[in-house]
N, CA and C of each residue as an Amber inpcrd file, in Angstrom:
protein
   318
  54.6620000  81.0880000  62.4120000  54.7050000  81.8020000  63.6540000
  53.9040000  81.0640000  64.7180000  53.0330000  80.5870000  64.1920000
  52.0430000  79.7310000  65.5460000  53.0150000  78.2050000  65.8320000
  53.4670000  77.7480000  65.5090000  54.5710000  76.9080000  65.7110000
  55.3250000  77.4480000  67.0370000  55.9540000  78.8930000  66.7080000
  57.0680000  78.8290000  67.5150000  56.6960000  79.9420000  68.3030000
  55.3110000  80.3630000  68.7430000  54.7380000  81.1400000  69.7270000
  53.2710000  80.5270000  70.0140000  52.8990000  80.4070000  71.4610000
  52.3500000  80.0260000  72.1180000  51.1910000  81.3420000  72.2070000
  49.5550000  80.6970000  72.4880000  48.4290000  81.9680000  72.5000000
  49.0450000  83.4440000  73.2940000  49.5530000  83.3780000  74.2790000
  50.5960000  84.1260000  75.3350000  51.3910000  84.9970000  75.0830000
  51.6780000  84.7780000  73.6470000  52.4340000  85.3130000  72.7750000
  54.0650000  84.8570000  73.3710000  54.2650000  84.1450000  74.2460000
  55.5590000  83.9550000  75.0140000  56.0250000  82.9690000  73.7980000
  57.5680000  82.4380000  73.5710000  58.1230000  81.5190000  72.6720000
  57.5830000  79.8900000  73.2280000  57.7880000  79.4080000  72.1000000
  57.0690000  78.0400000  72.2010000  58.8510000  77.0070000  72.2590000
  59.5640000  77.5920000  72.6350000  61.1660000  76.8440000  72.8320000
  61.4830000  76.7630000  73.7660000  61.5690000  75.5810000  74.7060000
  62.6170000  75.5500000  76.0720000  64.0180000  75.6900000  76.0820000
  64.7350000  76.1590000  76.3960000  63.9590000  76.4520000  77.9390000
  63.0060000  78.1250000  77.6010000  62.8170000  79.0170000  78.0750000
  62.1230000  80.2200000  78.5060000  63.4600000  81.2470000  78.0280000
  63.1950000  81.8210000  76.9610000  64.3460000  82.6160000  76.6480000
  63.5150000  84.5860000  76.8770000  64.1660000  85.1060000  77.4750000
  63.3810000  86.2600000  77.6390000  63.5070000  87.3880000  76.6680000
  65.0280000  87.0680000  76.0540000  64.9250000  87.8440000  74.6570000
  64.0550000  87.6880000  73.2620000  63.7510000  86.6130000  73.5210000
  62.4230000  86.1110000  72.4200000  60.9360000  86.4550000  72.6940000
  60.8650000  86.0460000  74.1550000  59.3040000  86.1150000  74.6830000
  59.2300000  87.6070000  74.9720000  59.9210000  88.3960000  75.5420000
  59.6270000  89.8710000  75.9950000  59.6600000  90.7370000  74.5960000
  60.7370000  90.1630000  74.1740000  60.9460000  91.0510000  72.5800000
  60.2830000  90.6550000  71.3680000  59.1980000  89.6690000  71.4700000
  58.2990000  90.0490000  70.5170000  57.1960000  90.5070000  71.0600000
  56.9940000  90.0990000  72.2600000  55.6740000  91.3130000  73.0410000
  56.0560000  92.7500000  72.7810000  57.4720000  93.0350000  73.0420000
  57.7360000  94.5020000  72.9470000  57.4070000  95.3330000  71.2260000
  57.9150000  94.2370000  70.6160000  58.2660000  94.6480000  69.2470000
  56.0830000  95.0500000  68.8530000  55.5310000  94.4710000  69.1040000
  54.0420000  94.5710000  68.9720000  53.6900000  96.0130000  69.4410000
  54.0730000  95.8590000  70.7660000  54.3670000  97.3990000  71.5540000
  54.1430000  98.6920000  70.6160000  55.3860000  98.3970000  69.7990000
  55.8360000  99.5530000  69.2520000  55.4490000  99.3600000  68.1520000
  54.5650000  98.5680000  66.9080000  53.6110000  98.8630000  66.4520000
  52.5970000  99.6550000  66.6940000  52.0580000  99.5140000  67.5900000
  51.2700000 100.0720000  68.1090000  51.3900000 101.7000000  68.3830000
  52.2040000 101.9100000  69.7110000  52.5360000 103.3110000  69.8740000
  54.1140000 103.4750000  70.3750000  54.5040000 104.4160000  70.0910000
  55.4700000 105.0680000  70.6980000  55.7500000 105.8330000  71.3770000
  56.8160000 105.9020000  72.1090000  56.7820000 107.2500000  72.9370000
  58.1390000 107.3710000  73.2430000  58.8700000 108.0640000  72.0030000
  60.2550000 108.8650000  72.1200000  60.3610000 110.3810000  71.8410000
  61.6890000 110.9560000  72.0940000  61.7020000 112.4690000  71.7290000
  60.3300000 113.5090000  72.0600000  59.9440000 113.1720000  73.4360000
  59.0770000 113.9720000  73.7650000  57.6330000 114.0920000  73.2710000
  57.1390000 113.0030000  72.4670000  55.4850000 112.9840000  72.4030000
  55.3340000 111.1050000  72.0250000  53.9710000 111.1410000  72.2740000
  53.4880000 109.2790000  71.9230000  52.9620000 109.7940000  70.5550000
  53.2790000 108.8820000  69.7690000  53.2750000 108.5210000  68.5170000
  52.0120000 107.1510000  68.2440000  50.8110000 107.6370000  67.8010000
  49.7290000 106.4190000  68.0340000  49.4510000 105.5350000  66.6830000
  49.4610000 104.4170000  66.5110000  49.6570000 103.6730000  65.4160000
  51.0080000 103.5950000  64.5720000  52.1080000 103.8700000  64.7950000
  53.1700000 104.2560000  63.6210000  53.3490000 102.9220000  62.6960000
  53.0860000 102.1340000  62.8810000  53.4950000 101.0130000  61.8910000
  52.5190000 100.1200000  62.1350000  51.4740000  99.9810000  61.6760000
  50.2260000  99.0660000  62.4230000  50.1560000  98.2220000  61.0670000
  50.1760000  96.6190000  61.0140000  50.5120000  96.0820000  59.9440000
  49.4370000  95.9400000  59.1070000  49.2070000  95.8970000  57.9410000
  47.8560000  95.8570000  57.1040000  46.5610000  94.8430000  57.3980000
  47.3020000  93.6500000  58.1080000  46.3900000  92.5950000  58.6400000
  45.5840000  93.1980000  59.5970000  46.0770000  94.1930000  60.7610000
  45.4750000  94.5170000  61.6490000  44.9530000  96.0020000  61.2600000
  44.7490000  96.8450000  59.9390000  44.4500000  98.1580000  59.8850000
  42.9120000  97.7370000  59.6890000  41.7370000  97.2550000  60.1060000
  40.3720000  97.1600000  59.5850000  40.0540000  97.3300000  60.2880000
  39.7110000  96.7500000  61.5800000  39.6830000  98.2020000  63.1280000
  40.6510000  97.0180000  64.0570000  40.1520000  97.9330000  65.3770000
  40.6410000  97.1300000  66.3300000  40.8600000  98.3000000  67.6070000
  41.6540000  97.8990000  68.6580000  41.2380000  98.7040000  69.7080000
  42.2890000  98.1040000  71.1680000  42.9220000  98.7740000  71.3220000
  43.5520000  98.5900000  72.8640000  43.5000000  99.5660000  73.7210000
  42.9290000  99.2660000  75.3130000  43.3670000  99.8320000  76.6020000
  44.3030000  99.8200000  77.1250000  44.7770000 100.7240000  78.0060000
  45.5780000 100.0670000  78.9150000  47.3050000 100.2210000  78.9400000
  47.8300000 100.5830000  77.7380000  49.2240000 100.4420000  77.2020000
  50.1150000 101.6890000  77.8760000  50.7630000 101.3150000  78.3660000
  51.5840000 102.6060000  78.8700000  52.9780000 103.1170000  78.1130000
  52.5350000 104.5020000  78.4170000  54.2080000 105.0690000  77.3160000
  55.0430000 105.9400000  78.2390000  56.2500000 106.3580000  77.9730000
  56.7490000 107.3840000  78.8930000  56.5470000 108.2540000  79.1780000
  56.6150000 108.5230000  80.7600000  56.4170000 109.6510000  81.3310000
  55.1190000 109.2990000  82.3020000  55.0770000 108.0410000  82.1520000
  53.8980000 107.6390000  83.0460000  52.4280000 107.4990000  82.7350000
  52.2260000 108.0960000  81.2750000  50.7390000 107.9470000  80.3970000
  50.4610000 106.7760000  80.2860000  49.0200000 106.3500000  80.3190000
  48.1870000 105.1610000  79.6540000  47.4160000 105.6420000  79.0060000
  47.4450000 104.8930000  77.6660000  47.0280000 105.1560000  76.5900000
  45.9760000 104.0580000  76.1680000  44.2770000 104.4230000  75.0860000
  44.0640000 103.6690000  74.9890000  43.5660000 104.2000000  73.9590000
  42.9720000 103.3790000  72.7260000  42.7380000 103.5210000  71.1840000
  42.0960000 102.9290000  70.6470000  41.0600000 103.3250000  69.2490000
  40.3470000 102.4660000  68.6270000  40.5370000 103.1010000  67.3210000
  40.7940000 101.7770000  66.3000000  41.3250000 102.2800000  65.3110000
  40.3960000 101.7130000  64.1200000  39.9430000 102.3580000  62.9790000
  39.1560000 101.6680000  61.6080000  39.6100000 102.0380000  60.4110000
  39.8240000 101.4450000  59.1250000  40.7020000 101.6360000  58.1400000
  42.3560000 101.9830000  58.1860000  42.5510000 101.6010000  59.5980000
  44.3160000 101.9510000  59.6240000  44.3460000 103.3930000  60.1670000
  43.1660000 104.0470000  61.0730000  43.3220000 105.1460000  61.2430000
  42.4660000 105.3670000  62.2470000  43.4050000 106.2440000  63.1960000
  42.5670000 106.1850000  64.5630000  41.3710000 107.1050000  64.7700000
  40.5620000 106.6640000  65.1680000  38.9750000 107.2140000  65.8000000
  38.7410000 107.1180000  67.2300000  39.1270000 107.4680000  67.7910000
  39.2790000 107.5150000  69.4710000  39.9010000 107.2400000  70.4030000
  40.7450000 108.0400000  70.7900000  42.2970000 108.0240000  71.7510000
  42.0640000 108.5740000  73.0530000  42.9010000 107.8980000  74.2300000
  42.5660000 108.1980000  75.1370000  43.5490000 108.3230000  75.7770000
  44.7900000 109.6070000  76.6520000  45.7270000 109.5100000  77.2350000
  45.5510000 110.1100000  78.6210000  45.7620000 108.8320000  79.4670000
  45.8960000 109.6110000  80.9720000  47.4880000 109.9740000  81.5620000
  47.3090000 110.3160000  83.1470000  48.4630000 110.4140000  83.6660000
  47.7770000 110.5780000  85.3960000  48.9330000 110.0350000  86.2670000
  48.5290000 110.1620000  87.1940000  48.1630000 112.1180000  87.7920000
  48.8940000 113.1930000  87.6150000  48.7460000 114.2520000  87.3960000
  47.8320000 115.0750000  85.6820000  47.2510000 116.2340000  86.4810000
  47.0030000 117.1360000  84.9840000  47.8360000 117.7390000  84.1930000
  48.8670000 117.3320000  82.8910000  49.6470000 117.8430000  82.7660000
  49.1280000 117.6810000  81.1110000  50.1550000 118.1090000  80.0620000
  49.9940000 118.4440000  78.8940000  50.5780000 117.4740000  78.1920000
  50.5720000 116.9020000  76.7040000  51.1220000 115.6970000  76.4340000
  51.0070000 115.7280000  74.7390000  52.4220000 116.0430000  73.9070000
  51.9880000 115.9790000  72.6450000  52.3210000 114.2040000  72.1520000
  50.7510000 114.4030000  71.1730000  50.2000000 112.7530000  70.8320000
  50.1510000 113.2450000  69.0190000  50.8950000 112.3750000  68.6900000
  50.6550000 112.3660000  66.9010000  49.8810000 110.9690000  66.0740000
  48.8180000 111.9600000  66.0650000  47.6550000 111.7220000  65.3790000
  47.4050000 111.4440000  64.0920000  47.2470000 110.3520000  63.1470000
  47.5050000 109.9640000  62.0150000  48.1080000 111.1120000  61.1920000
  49.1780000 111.0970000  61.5090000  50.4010000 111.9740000  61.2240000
  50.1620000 113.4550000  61.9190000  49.1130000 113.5910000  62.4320000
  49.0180000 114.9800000  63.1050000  49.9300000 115.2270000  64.2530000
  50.3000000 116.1550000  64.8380000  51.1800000 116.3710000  66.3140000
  49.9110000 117.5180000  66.5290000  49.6220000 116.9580000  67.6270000
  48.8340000 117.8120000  68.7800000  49.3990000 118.1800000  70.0870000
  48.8640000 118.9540000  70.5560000  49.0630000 119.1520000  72.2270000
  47.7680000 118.3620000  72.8560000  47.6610000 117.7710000  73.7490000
  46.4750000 117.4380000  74.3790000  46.7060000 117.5370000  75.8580000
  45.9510000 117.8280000  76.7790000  45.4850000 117.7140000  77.8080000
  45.4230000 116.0940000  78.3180000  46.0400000 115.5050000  79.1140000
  46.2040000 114.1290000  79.4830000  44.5290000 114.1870000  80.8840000
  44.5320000 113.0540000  80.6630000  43.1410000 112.9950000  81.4110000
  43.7690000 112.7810000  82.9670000  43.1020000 112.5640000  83.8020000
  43.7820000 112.2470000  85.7250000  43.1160000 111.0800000  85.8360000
  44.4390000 110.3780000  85.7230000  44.2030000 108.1990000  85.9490000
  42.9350000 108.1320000  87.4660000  41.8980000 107.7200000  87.1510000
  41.4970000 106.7890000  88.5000000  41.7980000 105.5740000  88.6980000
């Protein structure tokens, strides 16, 4: 894989193919979290290399949330979902489904 991707994570093949470079950024994406059928889904497939901790800001899901997370043993310990409005937002939680309260983006 380090061969044929660049630190950037973009493809290491000319010319610049955007189905390669966007779609393995995306595909990481959605390791990470999801957000279909009406709630974000946090960690759903997080690969064993990366379950010992780790931690992202910043990630946005539908409906306009940013989401951010810190995760140890493959299991999350501190989640964070905003939105530009106060509105309500179900987030599933190492397999939990909650309702949560979305925080108001500054």
């Amino acid at each position: 894989m380090t061969y044929n991707t660049l630190p950037n994570l973009f493809g290491n093949h000319p010319p610049f193919q955007l189905d390669g470079s966007f779609g393995f950024s995306a595909a990481i994406l959605e390791m990470l979290i999801q957000s279909h059928a009406g709630e974000i889904v946090l960690l759903p497939a997080l690969p064993k290399a990366l379950q010992a901790q780790g931690s992202f800001t910043g990630l946005r899901a539908r409906g306009g949330y940013t989401v951010d997370i810190e995760w140890k043993s493959g299991k999350v310990t501190n989640y964070r979902v905003a939105a530009k409005d106060c509105q309500s937002v179900k987030v599933r939680v190492n397999g939990e489904l909650k309702t949560v309260g979305a925080e108001i983006l500054r």
